[in-house]
Residue frames relative to the residue before (quaternion, step in Angstrom):
aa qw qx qy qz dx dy dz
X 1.0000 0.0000 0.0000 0.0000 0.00 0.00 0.00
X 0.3170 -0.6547 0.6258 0.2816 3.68 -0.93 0.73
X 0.5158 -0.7985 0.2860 0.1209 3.00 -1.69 1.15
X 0.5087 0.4694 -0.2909 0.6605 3.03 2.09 0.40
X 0.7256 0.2266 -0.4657 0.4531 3.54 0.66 0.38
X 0.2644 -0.6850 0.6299 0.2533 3.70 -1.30 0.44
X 0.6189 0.4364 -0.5552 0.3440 3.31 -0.40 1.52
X 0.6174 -0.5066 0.5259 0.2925 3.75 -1.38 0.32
X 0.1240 0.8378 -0.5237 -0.0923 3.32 0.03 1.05
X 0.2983 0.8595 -0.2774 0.3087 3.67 1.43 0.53
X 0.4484 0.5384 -0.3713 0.6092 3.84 1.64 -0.59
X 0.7788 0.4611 -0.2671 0.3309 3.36 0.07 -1.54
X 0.6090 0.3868 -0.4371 0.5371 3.60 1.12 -0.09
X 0.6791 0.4856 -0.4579 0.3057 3.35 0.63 -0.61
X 0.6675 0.5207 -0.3597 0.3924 3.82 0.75 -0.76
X 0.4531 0.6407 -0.5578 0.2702 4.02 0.88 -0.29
X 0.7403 -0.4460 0.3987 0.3066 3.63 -1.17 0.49
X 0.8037 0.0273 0.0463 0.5926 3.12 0.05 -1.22
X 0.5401 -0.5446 0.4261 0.4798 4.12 -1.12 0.08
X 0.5673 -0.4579 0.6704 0.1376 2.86 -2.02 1.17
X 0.1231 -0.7604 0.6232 0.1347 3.36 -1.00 0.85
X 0.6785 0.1556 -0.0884 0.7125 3.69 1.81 -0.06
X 0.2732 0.6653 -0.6742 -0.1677 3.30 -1.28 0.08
X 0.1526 -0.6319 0.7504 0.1193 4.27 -1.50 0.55
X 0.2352 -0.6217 0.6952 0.2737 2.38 -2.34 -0.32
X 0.5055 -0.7100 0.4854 0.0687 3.26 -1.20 1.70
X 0.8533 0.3958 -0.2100 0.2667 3.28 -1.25 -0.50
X 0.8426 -0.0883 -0.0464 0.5292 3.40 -0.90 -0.86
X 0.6111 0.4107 -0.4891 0.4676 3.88 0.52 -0.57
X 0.7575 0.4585 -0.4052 0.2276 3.17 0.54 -0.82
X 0.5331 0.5314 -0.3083 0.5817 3.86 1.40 -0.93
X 0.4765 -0.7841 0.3179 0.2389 3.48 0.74 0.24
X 0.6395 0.4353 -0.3423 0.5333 3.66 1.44 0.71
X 0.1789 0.7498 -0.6134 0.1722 3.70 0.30 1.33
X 0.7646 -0.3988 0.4920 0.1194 3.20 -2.06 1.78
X 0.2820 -0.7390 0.5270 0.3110 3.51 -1.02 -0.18
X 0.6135 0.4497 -0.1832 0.6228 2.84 2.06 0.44
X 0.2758 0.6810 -0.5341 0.4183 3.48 1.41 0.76
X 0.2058 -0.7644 0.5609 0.2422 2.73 -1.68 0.78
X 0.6962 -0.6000 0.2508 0.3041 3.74 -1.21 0.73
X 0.1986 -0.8551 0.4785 -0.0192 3.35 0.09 0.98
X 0.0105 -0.8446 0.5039 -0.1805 3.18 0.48 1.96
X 0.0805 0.7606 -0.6332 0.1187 4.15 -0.70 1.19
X 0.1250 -0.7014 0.6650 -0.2240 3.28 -1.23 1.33
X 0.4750 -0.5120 0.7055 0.1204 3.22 -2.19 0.43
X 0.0732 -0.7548 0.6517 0.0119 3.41 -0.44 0.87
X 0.0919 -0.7073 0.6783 0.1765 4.40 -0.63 0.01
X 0.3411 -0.8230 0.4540 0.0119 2.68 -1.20 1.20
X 0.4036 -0.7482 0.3204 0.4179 4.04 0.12 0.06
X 0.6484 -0.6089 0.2911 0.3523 3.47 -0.56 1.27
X 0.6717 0.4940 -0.3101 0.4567 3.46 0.85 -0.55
X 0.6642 0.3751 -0.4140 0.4968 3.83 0.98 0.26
X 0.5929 0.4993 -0.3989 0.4899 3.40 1.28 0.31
X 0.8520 0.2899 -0.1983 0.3882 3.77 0.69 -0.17
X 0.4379 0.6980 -0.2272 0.5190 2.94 1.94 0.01
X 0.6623 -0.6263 0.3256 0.2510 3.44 -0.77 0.39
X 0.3334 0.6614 -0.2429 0.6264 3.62 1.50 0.04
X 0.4107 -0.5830 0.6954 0.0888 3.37 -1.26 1.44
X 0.3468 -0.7278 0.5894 0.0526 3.73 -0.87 1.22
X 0.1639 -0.7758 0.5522 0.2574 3.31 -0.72 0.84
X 0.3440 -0.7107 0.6070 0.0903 3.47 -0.45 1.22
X 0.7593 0.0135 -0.0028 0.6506 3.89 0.75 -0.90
X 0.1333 -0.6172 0.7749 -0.0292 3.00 -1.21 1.45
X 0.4853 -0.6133 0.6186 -0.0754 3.34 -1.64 1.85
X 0.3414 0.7904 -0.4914 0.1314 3.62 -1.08 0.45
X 0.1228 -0.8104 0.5596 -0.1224 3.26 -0.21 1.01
X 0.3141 0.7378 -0.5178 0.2979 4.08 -0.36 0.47
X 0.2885 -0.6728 0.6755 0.0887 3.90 -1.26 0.55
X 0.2514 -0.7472 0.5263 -0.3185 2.86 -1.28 1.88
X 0.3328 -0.8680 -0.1729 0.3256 3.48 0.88 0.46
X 0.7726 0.2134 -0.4742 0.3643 1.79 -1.91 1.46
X 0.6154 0.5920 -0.2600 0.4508 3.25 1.58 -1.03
X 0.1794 -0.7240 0.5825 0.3229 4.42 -0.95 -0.12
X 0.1802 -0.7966 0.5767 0.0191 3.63 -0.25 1.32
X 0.0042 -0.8107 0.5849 0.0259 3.38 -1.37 1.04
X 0.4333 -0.7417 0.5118 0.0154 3.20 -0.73 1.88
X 0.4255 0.5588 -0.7019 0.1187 3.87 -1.42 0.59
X 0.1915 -0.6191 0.7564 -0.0885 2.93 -1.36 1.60
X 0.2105 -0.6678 0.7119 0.0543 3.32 -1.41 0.70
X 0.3486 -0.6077 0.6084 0.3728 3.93 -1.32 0.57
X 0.7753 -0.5722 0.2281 0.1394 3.14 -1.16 0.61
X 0.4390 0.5604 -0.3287 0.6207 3.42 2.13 -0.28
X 0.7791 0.4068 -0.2564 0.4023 3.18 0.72 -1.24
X 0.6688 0.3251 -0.3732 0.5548 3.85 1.01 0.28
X 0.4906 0.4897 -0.5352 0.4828 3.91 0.83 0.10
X 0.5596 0.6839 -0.2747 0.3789 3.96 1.12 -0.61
X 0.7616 0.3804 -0.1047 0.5141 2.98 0.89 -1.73
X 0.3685 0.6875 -0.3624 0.5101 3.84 1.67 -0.49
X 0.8241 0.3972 -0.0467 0.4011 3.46 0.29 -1.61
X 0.6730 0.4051 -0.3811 0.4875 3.72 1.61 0.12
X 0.6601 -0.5485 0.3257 0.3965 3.62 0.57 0.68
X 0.3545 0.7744 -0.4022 0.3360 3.33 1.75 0.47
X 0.2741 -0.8261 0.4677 0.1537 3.76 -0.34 1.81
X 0.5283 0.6822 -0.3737 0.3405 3.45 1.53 -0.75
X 0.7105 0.4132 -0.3689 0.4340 3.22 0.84 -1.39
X 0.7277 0.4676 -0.4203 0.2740 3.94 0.17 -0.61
X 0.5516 0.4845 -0.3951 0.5521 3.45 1.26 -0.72
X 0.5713 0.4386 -0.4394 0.5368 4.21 0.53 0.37
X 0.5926 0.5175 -0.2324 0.5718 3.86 1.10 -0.88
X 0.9224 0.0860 -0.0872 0.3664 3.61 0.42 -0.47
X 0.3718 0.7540 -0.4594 0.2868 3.01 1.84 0.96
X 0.7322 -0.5154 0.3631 0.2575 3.36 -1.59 1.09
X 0.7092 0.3011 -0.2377 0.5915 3.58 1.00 -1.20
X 0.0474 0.4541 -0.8715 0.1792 3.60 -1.15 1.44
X 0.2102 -0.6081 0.7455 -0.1740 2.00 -1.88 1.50
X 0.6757 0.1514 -0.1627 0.7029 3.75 1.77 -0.01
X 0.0157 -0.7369 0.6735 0.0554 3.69 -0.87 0.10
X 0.3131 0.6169 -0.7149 -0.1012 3.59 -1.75 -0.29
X 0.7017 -0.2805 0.3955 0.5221 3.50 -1.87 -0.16
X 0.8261 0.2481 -0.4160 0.2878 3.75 -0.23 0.29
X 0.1571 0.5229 -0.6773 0.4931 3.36 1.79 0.39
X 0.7689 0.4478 -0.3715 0.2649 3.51 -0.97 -2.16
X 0.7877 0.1535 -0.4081 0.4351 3.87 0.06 -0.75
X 0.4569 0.5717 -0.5824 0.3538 3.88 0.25 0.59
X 0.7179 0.4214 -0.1964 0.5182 3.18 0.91 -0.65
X 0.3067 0.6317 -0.4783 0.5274 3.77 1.19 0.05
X 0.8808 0.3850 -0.1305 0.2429 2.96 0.27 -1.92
X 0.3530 0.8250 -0.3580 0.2579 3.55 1.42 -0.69
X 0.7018 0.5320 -0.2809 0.3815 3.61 0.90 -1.40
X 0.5830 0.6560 -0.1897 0.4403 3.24 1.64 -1.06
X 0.7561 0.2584 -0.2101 0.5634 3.73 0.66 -0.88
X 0.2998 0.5477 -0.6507 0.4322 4.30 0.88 0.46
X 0.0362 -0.6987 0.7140 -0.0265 3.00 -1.94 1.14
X 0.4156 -0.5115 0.5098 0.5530 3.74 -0.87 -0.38
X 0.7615 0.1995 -0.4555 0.4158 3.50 0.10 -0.39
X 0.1561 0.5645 -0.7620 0.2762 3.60 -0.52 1.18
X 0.4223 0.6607 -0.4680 0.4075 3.71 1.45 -0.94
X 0.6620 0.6296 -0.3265 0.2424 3.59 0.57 -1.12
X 0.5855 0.5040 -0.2821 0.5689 3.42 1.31 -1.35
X 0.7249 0.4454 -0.3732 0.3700 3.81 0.11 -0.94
X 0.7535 0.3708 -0.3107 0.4451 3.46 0.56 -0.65
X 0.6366 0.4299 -0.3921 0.5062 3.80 0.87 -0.30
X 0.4863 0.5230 -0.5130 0.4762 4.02 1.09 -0.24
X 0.8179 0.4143 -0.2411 0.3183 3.23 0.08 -1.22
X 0.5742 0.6465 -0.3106 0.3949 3.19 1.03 -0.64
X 0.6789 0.5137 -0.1284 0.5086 3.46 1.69 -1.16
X 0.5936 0.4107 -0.2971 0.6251 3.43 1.50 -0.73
X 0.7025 0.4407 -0.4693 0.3033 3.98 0.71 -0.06
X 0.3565 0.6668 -0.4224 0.4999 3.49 1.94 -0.44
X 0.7615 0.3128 -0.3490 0.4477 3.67 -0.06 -1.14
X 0.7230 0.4810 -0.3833 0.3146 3.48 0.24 -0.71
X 0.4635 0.5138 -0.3961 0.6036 3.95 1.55 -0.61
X 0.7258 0.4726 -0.3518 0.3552 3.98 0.10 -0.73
X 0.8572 0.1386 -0.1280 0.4792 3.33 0.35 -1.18
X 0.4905 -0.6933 0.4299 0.3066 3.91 1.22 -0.46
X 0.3177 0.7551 -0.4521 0.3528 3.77 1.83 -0.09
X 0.3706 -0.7130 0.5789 0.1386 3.50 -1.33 0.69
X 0.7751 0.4176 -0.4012 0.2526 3.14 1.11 0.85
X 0.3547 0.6604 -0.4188 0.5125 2.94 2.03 0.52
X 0.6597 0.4981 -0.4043 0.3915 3.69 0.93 -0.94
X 0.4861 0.5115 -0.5389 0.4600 3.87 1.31 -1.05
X 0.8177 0.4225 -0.2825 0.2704 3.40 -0.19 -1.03
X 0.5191 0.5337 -0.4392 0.5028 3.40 0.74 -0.24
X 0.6517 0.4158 -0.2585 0.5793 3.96 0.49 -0.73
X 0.7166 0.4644 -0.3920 0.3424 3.52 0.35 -0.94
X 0.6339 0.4873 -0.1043 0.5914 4.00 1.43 -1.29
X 0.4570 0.4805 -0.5220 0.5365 4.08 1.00 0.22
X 0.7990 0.5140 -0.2037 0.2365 3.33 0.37 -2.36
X 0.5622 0.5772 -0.3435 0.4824 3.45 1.71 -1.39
X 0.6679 0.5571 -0.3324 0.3649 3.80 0.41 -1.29
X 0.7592 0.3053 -0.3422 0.4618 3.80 0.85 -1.38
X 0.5211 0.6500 -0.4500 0.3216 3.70 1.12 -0.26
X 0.5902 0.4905 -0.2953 0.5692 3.46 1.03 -1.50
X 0.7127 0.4197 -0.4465 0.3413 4.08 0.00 -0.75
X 0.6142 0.6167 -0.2736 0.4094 3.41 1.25 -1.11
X 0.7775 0.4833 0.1198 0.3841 3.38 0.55 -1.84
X 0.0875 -0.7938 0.5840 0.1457 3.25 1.22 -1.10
X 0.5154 0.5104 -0.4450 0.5253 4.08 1.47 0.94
X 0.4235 -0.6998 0.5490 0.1721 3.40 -1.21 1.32
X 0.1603 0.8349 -0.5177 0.0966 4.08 0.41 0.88
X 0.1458 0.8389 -0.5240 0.0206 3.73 -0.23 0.92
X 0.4884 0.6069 -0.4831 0.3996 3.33 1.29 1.06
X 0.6589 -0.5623 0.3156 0.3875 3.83 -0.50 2.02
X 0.8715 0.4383 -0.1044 0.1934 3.49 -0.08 -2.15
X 0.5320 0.7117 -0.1975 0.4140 2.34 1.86 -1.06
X 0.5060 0.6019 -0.1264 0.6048 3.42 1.22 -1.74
X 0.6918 0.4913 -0.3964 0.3505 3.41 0.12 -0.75
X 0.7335 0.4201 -0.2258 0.4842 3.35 0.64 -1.76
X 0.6393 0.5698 -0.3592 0.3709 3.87 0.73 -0.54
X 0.7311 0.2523 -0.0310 0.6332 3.59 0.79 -1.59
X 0.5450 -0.5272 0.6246 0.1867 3.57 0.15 -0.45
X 0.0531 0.8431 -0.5345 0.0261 3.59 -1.55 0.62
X 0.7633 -0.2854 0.3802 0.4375 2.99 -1.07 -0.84
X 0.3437 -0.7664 0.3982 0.3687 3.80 0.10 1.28
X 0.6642 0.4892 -0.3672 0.4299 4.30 0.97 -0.45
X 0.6928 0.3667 -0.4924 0.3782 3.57 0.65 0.02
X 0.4719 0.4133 -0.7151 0.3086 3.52 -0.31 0.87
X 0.6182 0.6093 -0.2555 0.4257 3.74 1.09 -0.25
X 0.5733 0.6414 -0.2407 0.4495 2.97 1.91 -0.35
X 0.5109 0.7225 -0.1492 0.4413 2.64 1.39 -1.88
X 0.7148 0.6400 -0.1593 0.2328 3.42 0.50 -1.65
X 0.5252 0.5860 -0.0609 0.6140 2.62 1.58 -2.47
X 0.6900 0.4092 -0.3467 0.4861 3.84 0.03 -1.01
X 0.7250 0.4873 -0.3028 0.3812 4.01 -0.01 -0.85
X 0.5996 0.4634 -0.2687 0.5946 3.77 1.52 -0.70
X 0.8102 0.0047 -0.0563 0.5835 3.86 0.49 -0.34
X 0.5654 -0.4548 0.6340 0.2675 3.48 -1.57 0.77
X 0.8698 0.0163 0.0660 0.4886 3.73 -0.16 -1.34
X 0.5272 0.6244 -0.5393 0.2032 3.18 -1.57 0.82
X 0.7026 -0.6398 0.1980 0.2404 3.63 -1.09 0.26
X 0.5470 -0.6862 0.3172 0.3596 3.28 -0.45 1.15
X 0.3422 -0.6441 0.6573 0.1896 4.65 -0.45 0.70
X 0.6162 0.5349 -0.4567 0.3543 4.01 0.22 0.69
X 0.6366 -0.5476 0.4871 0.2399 2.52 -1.79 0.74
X 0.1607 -0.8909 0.3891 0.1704 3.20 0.03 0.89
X 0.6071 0.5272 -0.3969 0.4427 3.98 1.21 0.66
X 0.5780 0.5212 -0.2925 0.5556 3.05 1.94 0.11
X 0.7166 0.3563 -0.3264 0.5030 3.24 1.04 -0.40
X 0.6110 0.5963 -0.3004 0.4253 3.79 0.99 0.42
X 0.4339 0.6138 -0.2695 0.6020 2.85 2.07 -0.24
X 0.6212 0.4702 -0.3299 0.5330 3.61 0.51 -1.82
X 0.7751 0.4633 -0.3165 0.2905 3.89 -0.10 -1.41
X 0.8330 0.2075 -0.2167 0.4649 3.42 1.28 -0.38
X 0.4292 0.4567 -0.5570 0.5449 2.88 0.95 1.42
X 0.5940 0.3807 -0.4672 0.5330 3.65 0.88 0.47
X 0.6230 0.3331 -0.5215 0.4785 3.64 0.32 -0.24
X 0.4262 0.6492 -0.4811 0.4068 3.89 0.54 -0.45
X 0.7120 0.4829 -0.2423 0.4485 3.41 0.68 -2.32
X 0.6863 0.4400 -0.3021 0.4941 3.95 0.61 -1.24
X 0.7671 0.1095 -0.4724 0.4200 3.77 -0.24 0.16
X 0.5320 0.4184 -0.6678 0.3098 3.81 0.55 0.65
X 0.5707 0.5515 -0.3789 0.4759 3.89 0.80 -0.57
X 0.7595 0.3187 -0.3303 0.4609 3.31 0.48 -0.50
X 0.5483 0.5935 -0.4112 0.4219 3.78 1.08 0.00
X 0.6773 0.4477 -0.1566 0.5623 3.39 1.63 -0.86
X 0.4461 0.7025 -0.5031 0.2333 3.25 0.82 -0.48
X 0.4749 -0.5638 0.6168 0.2758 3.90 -1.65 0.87
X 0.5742 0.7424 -0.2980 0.1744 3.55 1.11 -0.94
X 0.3546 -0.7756 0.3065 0.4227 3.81 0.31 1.01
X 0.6516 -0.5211 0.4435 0.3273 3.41 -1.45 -0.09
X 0.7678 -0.1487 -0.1550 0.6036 3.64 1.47 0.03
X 0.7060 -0.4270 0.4565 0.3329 3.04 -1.27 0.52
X 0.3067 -0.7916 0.5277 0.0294 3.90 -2.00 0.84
X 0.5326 0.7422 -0.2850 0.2902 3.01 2.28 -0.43
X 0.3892 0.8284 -0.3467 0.2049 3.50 1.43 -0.61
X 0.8864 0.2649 -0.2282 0.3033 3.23 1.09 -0.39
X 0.3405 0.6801 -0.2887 0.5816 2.61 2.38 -0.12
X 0.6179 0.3235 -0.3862 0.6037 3.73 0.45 -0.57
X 0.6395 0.3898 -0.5434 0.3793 3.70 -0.70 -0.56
X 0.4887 0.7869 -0.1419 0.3490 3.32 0.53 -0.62
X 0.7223 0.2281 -0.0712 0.6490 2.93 0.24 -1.74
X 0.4794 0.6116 -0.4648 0.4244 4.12 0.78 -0.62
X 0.8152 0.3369 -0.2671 0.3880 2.90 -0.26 -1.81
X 0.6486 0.5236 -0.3697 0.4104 4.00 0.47 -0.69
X 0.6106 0.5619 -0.2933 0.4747 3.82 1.08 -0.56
X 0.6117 0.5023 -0.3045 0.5298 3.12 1.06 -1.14
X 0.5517 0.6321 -0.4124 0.3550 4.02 0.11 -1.14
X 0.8200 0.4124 -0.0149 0.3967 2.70 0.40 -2.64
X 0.5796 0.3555 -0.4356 0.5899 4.02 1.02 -0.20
C-alpha cells in the first residue's frame, strides 16, 4: 500500500491479463501535489506471450483503463515490454520518471534490471521533452488560467534542469524545490492545488512569466553544460533483456 494513499492497490495488479512486470503511481502523488480528489494514476509493463506477437492478431502493446474503486477513479496504462524498452530509447522523460517512481505498488527482478538500465539511455537532449512539456502545459495554462497546468509547467522545467545538472530523474515539485530552489509562491501553490483538483491559479501573471522564462533560460544553460552523453548505450542491453523475458514468460 502507498503511504499517502488509503487503499489496497494490489487486486488491481492481480486481475491484469497477462503479468505486470512493474506497476507505480504517476501523476499528482507522484509530482508531489495530489487533490483529495485526484485520481490514481497507475502505469506499468505488462509481457505479453510470444504467440500474440507472431501470430496473426493485433497485440495489445497498451492496454487503457479507466474505472472507480473506492470511491477513488483509477487510471490504468501498461505497456508490453518492447513497447516500453522503445519508448525508454526515445529520449522520452515521462517514461523513466514511471520506471523510477518511488510509489510501486508491483515490483519484480525485471522491474530492478529496467531500472539498472535507466542511467544508460539519459541523454542531454532529454532537455528536449522538458522544454516542449512545459511549453504545452504553459499554452493550457495562458488559455484557461487552471492551477494545474501552471504546477506543471514549473514542476517539468525543474525535473529537466535537475536531470541536466544531476543526471537524477526527480519529478517530485517540493522536493525540486528544496534542491534548486524556486519561485517564493509556489509552495502556496502547491497548497491551493492539494485542497482542490480544479480551479484558478491567484497570480500575478507577468511575474509568473518572468519566473517560467527564466527557467527555460536555466534548462538550456544546464543542458549546454550537461556531463550527460549525446546518445544513449542501452540499445542492446534492452533488446536483450526483451528478448530473454519474452522466452522465459
Amino acid at each position: 500500500m502507498i503511504d499517502d494513499l488509503d487503499i489496497d492497490l494490489a487486486p488491481v495488479v492481480a486481475e491484469q491479463p497477462d503479468p505486470l512486470l512493474f506497476a507505480i503511481v504517476s501523476g499528482a502523488h507522484l509530482y508531489g501535489f495530489p487533490s483529495e480528489d485526484s485520481d490514481v494514476d497507475l502505469r506499468g509493463v505488462h509481457l505479453l506471450p510470444a504467440a500474440d506477437l507472431v501470430g496473426l492478431r493485433e497485440p495489445e502493446e497498451t492496454r487503457s483503463r479507466t474505472w472507480v474503486r473506492y470511491g477513488v477513479e483509477l487510471d490504468l496504462v501498461t505497456h508490453d515490454v518492447r513497447k516500453f524498452a522503445r519508448l525508454m530509447l526515445r529520449r522520452n522523460g515521462y517514461v523513466l520518471e514511471q520506471l523510477l517512481s518511488p510509489l510501486v505498488v508491483h515490483t519484480s527482478e525485471a522491474h530492478r534490471e529496467l531500472t539498472a538500465l535507466a542511467p544508460a539511455v539519459l541523454t542531454s537532449h532529454h532537455a528536449h521533452h522538458y522544454r516542449g512539456f512545459a511549453a504545452t502545459q504553459w499554452r493550457l495554462f495562458e488559455k484557461t488560467g487552471e492551477l494545474k497546468p501552471l504546477l506543471y509547467t514549473f514542476r517539468v522545467l525543474l525535473t529537466g534542469i535537475h536531470l541536466m545538472r544531476t543526471g537524477e530523474v526527480q519529478a517530485h515539485l517540493p522536493t525540486l524545490l528544496e534542491q534548486l530552489g524556486g519561485p517564493g509562491y509556489l509552495p502556496e501553490l502547491i497548497a491551493a492545488k492539494r485542497e482542490r483538483e480544479h480551479g484558478g491559479a491567484d497570480v500575478d501573471r507577468a511575474r509568473v512569466a518572468a519566473d517560467v522564462e527564466r527557467l527555460h533560460t536555466a534548462l538550456d544553460e544546464a543542458q549546454a553544460g550537461s556531463v550527460l552523453p549525446d546518445a544513449g548505450s542501452a540499445h542492446d542491453a534492452l533488446h536483450d533483456l526483451v528478448v530473454r523475458l519474452r522466452l522465459e514468460g
